[in-house]
C-alpha positions in Angstrom: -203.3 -0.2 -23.2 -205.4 -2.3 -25.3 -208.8 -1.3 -23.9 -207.4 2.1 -25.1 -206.5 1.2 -28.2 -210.6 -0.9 -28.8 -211.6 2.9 -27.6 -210.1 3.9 -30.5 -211.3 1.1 -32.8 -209.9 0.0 -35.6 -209.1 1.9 -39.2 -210.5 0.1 -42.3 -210.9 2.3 -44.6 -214.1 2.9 -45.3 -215.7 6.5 -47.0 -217.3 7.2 -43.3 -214.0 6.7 -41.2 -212.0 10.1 -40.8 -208.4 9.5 -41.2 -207.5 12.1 -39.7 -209.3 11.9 -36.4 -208.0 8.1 -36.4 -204.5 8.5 -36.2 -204.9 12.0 -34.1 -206.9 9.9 -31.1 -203.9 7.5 -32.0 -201.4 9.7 -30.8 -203.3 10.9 -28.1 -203.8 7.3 -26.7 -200.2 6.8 -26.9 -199.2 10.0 -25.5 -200.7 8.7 -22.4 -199.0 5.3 -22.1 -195.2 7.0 -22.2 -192.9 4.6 -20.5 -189.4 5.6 -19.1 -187.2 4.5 -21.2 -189.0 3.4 -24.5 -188.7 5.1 -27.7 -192.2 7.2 -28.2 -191.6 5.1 -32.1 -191.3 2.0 -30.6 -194.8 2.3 -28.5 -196.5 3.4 -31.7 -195.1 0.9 -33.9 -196.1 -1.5 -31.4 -199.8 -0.6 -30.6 -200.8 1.4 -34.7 -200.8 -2.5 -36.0 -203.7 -3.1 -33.7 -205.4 0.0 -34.5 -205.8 -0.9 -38.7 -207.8 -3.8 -40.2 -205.2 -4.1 -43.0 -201.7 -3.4 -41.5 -202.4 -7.2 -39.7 -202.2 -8.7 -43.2 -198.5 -7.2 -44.1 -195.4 -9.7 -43.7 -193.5 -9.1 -40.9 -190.5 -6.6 -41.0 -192.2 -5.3 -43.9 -192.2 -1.7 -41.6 -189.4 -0.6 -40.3 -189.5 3.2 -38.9 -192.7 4.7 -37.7 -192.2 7.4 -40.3 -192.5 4.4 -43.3 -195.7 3.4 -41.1 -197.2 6.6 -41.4 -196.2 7.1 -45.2 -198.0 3.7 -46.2 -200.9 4.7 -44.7 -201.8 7.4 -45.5 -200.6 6.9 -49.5 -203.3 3.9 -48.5 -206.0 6.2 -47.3 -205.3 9.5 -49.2 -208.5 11.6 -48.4 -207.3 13.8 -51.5 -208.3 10.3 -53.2 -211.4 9.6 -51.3 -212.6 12.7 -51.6 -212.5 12.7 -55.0 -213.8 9.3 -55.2 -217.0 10.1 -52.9 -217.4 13.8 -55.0 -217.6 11.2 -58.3 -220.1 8.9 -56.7 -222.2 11.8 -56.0 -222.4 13.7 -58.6 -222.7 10.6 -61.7 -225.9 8.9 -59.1 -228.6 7.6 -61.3 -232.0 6.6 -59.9 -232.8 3.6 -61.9 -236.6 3.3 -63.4 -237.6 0.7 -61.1 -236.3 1.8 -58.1 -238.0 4.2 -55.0 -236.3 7.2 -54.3 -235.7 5.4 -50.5 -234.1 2.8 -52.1 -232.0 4.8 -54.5 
């Protein structure tokens, strides 16, 4: 499970990492490890925490349902947010005088 899950990698957040692709090879990873008798939530709240760089960090029991785990991140990672973010970065570059356009 775990060499499936280091496949995967881990989520930190940065403007290159695709949300959306993260937690959709997520589910795909945990679609394959079904067990008899476990709650599909239980297996995902068990394995996501390895899967993000920053979930390690909350206090335990802070989670509770799988849905709660999904709403914190992505209110976390809102690409609506990023989007904007990187679309501001963008547009409002400057080239300072001493600079090269490389290192610009």
């Amino acid at each position: 499970m775990f060499q499936m899950l280091q496949k995967v990698g881990q989520f930190s957040g940065l403007p290159i990492e695709d949300l959306r692709l993260h937690l959709r090879v997520f589910l795909d990873v945990c679609d394959s490890l079904r067990q008899q008798g476990v709650p599909e939530d239980a297996l995902k709240l068990k394995l996501f925490p390895y899967s993000l760089a920053w979930l390690n960090a909350l206090p335990s029991g802070t989670v509770a349902s799988w849905n709660e785990l999904c709403q914190r991140f992505l209110l976390r990672y809102n690409p609506s947010n990023m989007n904007a973010k990187l679309r501001n970065d963008i547009t409002s570059f400057r080239q300072s005088e001493d600079d090269t356009l490389y290192e610009a």
